[in-house]
C-alpha positions, 0 to 999 in steps of 0.5 A: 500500500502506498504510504507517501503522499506522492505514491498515493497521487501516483495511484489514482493519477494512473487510475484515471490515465488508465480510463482515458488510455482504454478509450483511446484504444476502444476508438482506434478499434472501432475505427479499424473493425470498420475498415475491416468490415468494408474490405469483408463485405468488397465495398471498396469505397467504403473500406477507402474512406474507413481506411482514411480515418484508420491511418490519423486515428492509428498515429494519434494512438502512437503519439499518445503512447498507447500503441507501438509505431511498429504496432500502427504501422503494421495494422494500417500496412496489412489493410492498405494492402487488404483494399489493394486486394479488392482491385 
C-alpha cells in the first residue's frame, strides 16, 4: 500500500490515465473493425474512406503512447494492402 503522499497521487493519477488510455484504444478499434468490415463485405469505397480515418486515428494512438509505431504501422500496412486486394 502506498504510504507517501506522492505514491498515493501516483495511484489514482494512473487510475484515471488508465480510463482515458482504454478509450483511446476502444476508438482506434472501432475505427479499424470498420475498415475491416468494408474490405469483408468488397465495398471498396467504403473500406477507402474507413481506411482514411484508420491511418490519423492509428498515429494519434502512437503519439499518445498507447500503441507501438511498429504496432500502427503494421495494422494500417496489412489493410492498405487488404483494399489493394479488392482491385
Amino acid at each position: 500500500m502506498a504510504n507517501t503522499p506522492q505514491a498515493k497521487k501516483r495511484i489514482r493519477r494512473n487510475a484515471a490515465r488508465t480510463i482515458v488510455n482504454g478509450n483511446r484504444v476502444g476508438r482506434i478499434r472501432t475505427f479499424v473493425k470498420k475498415c475491416e468490415n468494408a474490405l469483408t463485405a468488397g465495398d471498396k469505397e467504403a473500406a477507402a474512406a474507413a481506411l482514411a480515418q484508420v491511418q490519423p486515428e492509428l498515429a494519434r494512438g502512437v503519439a499518445k503512447g498507447v500503441f507501438h509505431k511498429n504496432t500502427a504501422s503494421r495494422k494500417f500496412s496489412r489493410l492498405t494492402k487488404a483494399l489493394s486486394a479488392l482491385a
